[in-house]
DOGULO-632453 format. One record per atom (N, C-alpha, C): residue in one letter; residue number from 0; atom name; x, y, z. Coordinates in steps of 0.1 Angstrom, whole numbers, plus 2048, in hexadecimal, padded with zeros to 3 digits. Atoms other than C-alpha are relative to their C-alpha. Layout:
<atom "A",NUM,"CA",<X,Y,Z>>
...
This chain:
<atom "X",0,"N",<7F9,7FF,7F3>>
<atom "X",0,"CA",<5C6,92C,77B>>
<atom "X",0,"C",<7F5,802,80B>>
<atom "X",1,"N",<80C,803,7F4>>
<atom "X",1,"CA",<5B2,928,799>>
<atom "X",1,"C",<805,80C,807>>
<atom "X",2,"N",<800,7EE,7FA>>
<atom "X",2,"CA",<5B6,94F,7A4>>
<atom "X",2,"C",<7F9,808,7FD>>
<atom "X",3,"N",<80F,7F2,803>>
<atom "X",3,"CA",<598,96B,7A6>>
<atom "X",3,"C",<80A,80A,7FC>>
<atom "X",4,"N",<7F9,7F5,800>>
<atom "X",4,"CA",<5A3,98A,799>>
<atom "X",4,"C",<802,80D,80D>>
<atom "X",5,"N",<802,7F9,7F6>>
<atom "X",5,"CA",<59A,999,7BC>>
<atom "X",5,"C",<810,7F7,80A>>
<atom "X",6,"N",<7F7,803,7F5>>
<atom "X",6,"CA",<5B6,980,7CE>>
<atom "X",6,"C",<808,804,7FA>>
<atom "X",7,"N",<7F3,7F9,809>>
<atom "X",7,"CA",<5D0,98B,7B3>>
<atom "X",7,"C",<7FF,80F,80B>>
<atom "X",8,"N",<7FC,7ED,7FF>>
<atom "X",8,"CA",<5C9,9B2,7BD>>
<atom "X",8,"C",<804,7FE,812>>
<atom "X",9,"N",<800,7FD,7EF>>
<atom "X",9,"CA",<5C6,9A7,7E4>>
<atom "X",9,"C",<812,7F9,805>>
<atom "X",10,"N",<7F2,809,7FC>>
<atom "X",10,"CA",<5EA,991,7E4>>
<atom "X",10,"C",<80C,80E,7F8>>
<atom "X",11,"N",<7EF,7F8,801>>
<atom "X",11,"CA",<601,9B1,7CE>>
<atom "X",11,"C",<7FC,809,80C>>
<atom "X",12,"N",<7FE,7F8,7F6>>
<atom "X",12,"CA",<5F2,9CB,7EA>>
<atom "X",12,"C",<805,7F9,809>>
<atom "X",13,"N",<7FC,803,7F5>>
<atom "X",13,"CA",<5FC,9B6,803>>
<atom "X",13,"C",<80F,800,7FE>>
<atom "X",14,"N",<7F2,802,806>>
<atom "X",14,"CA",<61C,9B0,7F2>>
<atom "X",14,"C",<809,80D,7FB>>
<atom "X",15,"N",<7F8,7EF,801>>
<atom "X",15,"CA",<622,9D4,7EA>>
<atom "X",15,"C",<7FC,808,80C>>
<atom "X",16,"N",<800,7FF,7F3>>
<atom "X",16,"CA",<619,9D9,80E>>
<atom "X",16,"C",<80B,7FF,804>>
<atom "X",17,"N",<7F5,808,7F9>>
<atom "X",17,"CA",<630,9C4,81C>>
<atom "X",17,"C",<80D,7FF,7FC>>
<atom "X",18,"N",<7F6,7FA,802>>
<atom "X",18,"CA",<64B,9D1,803>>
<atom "X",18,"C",<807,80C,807>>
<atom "X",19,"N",<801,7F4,7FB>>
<atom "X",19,"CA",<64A,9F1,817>>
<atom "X",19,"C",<80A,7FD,80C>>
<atom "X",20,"N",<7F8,803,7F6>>
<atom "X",20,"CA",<658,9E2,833>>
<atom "X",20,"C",<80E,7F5,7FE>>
<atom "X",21,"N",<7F2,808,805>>
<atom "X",21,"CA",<677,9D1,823>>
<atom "X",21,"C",<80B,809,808>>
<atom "X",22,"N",<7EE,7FB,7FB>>
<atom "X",22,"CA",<699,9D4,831>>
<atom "X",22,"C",<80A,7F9,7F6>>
<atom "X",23,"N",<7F5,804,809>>
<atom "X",23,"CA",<6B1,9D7,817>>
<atom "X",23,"C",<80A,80B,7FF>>
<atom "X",24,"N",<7F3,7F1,800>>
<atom "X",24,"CA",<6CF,9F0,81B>>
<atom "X",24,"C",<808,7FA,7FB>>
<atom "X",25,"N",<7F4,802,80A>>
<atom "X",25,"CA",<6E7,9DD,808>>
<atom "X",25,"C",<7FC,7FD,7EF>>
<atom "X",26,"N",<806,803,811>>
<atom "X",26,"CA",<6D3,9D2,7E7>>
<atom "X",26,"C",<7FA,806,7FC>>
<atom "X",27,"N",<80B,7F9,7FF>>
<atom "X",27,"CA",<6B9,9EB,7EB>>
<atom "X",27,"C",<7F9,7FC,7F6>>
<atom "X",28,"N",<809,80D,807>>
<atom "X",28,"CA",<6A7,9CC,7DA>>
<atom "X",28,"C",<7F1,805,80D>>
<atom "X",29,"N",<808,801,7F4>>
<atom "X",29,"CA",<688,9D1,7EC>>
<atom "X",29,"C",<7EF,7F8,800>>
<atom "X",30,"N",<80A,80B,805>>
<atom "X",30,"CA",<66E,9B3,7E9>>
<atom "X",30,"C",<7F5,800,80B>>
<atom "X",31,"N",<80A,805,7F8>>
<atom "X",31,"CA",<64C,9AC,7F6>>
<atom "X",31,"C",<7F7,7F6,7FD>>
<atom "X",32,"N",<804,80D,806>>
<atom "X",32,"CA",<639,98B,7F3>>
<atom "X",32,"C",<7F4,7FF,80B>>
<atom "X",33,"N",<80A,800,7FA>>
<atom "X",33,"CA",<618,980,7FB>>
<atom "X",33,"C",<7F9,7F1,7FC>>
<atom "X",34,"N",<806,80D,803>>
<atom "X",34,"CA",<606,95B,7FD>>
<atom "X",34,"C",<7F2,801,806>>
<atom "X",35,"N",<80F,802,803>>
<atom "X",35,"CA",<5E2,951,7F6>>
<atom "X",35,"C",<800,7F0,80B>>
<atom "X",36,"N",<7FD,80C,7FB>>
<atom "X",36,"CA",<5DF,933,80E>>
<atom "X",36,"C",<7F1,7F5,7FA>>
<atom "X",37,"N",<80D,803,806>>
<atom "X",37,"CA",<5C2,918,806>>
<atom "X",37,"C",<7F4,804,804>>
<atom "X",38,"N",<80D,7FC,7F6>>
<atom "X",38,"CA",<5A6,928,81C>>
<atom "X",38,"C",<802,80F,7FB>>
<atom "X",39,"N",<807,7EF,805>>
<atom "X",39,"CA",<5AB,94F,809>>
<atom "X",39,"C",<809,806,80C>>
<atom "X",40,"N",<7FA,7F5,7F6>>
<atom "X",40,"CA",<5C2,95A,828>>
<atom "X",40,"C",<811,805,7FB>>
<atom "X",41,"N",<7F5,7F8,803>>
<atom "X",41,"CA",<5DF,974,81D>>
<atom "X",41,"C",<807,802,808>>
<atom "X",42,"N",<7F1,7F8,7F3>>
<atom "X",42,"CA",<605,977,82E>>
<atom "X",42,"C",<805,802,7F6>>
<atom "X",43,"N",<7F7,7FC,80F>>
<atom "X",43,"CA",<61A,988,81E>>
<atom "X",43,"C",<812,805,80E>>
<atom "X",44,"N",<7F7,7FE,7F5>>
<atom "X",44,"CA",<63E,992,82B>>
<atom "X",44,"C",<807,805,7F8>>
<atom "X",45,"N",<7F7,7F7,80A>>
<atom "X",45,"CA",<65E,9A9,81C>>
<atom "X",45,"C",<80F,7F8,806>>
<atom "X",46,"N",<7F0,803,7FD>>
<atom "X",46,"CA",<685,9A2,818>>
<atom "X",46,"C",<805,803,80C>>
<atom "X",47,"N",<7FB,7FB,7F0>>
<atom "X",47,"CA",<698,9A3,838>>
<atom "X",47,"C",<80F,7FC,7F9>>
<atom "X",48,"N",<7ED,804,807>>
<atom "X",48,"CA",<6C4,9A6,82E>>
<atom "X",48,"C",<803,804,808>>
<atom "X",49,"N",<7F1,7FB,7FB>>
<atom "X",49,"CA",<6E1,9A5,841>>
<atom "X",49,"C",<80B,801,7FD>>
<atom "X",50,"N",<7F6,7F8,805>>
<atom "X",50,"CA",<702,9B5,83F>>
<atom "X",50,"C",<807,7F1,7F6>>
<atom "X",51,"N",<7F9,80C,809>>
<atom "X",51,"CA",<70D,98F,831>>
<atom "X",51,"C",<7FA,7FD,7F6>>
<atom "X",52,"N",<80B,800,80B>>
<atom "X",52,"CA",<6EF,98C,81B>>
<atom "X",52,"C",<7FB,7F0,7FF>>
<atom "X",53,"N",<802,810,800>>
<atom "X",53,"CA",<6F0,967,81E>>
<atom "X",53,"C",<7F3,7F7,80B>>
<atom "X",54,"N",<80D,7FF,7F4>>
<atom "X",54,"CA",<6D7,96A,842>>
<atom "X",54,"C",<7F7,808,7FD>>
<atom "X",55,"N",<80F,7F3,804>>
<atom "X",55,"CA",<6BE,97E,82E>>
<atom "X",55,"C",<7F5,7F8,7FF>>
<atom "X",56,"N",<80E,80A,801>>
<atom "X",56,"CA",<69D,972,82B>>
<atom "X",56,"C",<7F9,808,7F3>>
<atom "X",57,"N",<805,7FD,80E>>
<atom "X",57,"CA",<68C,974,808>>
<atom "X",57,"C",<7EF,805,807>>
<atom "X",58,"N",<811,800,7FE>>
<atom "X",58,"CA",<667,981,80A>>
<atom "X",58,"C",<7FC,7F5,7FC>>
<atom "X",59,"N",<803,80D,804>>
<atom "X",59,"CA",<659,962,7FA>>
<atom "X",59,"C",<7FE,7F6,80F>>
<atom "X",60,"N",<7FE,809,7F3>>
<atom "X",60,"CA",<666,94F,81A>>
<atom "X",60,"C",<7FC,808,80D>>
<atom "X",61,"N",<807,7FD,7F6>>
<atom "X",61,"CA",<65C,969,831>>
<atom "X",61,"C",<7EE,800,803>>
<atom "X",62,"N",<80E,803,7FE>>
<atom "X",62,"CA",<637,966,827>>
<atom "X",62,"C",<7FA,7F2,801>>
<atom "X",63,"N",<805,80B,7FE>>
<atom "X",63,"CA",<635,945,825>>
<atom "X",63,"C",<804,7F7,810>>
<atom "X",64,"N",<7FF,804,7ED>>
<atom "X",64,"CA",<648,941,84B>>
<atom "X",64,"C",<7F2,805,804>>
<atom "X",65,"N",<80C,7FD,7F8>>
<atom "X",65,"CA",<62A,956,857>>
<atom "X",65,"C",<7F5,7FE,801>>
<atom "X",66,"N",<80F,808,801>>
<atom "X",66,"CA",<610,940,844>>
<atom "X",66,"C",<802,7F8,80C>>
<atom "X",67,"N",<801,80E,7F8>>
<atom "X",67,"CA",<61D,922,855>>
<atom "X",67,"C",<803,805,80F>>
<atom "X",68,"N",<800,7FC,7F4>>
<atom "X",68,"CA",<624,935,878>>
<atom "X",68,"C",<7F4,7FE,806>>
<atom "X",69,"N",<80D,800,7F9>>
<atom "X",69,"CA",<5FE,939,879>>
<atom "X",69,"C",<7F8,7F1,7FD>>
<atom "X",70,"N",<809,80B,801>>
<atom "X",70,"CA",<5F7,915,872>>
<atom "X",70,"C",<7FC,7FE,7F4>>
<atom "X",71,"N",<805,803,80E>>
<atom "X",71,"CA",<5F1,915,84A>>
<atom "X",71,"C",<80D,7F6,7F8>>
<atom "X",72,"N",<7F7,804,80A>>
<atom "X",72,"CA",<601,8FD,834>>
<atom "X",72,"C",<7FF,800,7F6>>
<atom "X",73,"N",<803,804,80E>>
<atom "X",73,"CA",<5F5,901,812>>
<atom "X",73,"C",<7FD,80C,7F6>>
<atom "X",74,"N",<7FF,7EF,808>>
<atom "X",74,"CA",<5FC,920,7FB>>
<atom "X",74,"C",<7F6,7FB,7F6>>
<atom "X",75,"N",<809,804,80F>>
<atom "X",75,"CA",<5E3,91F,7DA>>
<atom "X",75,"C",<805,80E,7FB>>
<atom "X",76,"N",<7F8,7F4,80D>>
<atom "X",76,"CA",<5FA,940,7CD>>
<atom "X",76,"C",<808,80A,80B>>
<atom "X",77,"N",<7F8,7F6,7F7>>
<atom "X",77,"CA",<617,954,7D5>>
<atom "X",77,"C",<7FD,80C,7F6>>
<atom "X",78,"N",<800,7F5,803>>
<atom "X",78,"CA",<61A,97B,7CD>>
<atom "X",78,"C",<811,805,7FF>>
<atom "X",79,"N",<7F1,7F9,7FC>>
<atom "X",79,"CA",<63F,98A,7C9>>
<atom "X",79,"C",<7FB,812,7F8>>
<atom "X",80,"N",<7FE,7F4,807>>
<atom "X",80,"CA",<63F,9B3,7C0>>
<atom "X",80,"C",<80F,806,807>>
<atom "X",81,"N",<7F9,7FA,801>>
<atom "X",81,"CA",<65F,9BE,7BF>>
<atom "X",81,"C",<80A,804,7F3>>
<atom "X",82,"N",<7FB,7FD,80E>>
<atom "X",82,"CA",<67D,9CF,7A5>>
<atom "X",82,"C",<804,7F1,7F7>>
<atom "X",83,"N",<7FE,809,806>>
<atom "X",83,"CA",<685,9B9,788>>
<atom "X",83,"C",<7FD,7F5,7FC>>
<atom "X",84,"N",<808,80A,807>>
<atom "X",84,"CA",<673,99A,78B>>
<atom "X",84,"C",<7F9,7FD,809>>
<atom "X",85,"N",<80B,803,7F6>>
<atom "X",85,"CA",<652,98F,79C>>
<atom "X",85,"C",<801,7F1,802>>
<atom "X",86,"N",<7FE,80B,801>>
<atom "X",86,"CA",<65E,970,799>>
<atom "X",86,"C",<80B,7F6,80D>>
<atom "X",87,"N",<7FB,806,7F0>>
<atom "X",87,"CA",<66B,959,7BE>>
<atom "X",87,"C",<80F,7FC,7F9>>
<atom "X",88,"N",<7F5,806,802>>
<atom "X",88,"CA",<68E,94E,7BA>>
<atom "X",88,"C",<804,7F2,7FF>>
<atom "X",89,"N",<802,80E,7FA>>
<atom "X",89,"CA",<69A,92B,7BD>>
<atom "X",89,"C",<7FD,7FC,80B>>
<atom "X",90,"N",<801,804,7F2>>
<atom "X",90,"CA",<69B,928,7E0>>
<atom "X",90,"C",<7F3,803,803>>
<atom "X",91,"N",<810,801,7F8>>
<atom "X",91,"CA",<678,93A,7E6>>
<atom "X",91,"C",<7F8,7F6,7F8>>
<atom "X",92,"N",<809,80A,807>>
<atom "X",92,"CA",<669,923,7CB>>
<atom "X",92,"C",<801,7F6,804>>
<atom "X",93,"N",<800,80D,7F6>>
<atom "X",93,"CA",<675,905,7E1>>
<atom "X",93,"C",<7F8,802,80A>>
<atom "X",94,"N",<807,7F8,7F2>>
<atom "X",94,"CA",<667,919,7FE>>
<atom "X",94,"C",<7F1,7FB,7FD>>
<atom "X",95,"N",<80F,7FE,804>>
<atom "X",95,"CA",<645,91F,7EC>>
<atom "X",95,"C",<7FF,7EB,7FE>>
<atom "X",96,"N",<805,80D,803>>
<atom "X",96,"CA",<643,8FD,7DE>>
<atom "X",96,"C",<7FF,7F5,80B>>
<atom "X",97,"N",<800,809,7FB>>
<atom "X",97,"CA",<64A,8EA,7FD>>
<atom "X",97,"C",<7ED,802,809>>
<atom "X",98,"N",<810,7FC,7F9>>
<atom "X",98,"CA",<623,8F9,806>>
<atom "X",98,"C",<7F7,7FC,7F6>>
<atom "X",99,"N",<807,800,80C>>
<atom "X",99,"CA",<617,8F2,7E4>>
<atom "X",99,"C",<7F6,7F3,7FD>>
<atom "X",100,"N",<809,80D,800>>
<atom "X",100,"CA",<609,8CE,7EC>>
<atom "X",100,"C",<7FF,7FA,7F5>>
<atom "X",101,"N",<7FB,804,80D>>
<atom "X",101,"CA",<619,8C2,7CC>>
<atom "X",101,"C",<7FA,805,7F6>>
<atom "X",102,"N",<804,7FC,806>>
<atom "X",102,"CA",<606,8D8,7B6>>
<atom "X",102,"C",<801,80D,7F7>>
<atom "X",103,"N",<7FB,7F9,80A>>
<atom "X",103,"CA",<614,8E7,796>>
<atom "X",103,"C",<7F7,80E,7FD>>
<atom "X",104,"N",<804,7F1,807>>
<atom "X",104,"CA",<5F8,8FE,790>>
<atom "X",104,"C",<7FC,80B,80D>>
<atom "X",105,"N",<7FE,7F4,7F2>>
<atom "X",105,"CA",<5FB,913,7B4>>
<atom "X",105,"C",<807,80A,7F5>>
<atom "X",106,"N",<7FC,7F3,804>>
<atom "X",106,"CA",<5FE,937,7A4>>
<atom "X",106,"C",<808,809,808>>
<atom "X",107,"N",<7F3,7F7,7F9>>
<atom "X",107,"CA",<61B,94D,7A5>>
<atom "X",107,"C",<7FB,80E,7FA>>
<atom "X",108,"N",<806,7F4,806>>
<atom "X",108,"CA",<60D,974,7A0>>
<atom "X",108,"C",<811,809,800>>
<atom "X",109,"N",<7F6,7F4,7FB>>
<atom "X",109,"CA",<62A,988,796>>
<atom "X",109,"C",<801,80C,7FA>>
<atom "X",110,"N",<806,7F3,802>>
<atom "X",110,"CA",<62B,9A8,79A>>
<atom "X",110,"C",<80D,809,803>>
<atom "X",111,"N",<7F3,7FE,804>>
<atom "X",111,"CA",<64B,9B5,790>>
<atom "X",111,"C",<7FF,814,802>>
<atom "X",112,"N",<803,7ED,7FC>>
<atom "X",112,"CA",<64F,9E4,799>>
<atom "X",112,"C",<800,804,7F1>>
<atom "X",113,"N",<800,7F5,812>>
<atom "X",113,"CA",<65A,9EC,774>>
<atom "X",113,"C",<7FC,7F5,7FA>>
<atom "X",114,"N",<806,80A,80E>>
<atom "X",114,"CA",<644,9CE,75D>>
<atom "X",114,"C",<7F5,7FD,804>>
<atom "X",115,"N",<80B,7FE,7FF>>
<atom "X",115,"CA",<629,9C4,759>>
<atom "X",115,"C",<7FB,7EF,808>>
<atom "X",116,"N",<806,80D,7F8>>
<atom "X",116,"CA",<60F,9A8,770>>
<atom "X",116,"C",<803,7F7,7F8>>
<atom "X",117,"N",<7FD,80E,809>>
<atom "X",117,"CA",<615,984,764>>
<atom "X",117,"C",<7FD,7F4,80B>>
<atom "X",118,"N",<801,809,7F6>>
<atom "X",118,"CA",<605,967,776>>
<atom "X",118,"C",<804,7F6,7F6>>
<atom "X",119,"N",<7FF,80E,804>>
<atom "X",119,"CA",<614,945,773>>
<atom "X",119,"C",<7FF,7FA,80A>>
<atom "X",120,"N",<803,80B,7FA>>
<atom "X",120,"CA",<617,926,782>>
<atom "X",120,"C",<80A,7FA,808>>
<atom "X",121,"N",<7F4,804,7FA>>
<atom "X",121,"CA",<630,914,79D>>
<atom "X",121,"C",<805,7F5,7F4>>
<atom "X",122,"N",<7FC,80A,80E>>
<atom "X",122,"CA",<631,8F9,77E>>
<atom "X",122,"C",<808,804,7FA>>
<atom "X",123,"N",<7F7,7FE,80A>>
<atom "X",123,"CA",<63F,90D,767>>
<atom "X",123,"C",<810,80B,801>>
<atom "X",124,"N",<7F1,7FC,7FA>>
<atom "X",124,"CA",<659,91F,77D>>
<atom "X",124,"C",<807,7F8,805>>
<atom "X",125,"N",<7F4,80C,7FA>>
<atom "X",125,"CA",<663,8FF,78F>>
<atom "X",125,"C",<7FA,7F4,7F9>>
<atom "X",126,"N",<803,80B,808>>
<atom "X",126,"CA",<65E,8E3,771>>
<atom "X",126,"C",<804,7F4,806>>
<atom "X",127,"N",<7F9,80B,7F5>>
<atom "X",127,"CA",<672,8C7,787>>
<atom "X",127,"C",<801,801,80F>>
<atom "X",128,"N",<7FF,7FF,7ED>>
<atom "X",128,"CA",<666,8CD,7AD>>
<atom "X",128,"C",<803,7F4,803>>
<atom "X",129,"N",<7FF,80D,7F3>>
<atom "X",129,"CA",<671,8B6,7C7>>
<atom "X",129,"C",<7FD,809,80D>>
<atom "X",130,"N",<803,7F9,7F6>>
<atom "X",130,"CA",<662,8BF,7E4>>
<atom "X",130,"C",<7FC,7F6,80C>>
<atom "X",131,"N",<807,80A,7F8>>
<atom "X",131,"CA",<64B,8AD,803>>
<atom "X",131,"C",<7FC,7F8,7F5>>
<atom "X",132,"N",<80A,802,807>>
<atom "X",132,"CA",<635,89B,7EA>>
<atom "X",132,"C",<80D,7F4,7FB>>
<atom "X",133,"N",<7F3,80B,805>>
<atom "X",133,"CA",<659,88A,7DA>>
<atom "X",133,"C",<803,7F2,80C>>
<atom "X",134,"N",<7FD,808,7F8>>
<atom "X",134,"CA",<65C,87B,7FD>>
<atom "X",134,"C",<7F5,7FB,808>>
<atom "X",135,"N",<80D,805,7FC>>
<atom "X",135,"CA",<638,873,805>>
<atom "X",135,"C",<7FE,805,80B>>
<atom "X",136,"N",<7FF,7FB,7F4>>
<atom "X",136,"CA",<636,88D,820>>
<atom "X",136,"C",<7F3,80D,7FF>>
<atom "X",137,"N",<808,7F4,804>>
<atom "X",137,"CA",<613,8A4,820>>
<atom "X",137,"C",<809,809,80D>>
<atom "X",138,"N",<7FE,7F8,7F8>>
<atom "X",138,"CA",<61E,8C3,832>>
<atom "X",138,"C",<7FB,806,809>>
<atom "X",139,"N",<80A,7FC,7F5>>
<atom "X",139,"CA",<5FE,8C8,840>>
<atom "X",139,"C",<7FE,7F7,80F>>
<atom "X",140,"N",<800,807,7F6>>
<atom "X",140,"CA",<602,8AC,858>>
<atom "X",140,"C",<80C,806,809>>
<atom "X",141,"N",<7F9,7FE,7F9>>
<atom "X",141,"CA",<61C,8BD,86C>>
<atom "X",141,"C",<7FF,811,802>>
């Protein structure tokens, strides 16, 4: 995997940073996520819920809005630390992968409160992406 053990340690702090600031009073799920972009620059962002739960925003998608806010399109690893599983859901793995620049081995660090670290791959969490790349669209050009 194309990850130093220094960006690993620098993407769960930011990610158990940016859990801190979660808003979750109905699930008291409380997620923080963090992206490696291709130039080494770290965003990271936490769960945001509302009373519907349906207008919540996943961490996953809040860090990766705030890559591309500042002009980055190209993640080389996400971070998730929160309960149960360090692992993006479907929807943030759409999210994540639409930055991924068709590239199965972008690492996912996850960093789960009660288990233990486990890095894998957007490949082997999303084996059938469709994304930009399906429709001949780099993401960096826009």
């Amino acid at each position: 995997m194309n990850i130093t053990e220094t960006e690993v340690a620098e993407l769960v702090a930011a990610a158990t940073t940016a859990r801190t600031h979660a808003y979750a009073p109905y699930s008291m799920h409380h997620v923080g996520a963090s992206v490696l972009t291709a130039d080494g620059t770290v965003f990271a962002g936490a769960n945001m819920e509302t009373v519907t739960l349906q207008a919540s925003v996943h961490a996953e998608r809040a860090a990766v809005v705030a890559m591309a806010n500042a002009g980055h399109r190209r993640v080389r690893a996400v971070c998730v630390v929160g309960p149960y599983s360090g692992i993006p859901c479907s929807e943030c793995r759409q999210t994540v992968w639409e930055f991924c620049g068709g590239d199965p081995e972008v690492v996912v660090v996850s960093a789960p409160t009660d288990g233990p670290l486990e890095l894998l791959t957007m490949g082997a969490i999303l084996p059938y992406p469709y994304g930009p790349e399906t429709k001949g669209i780099d993401p960096t050009q826009f």
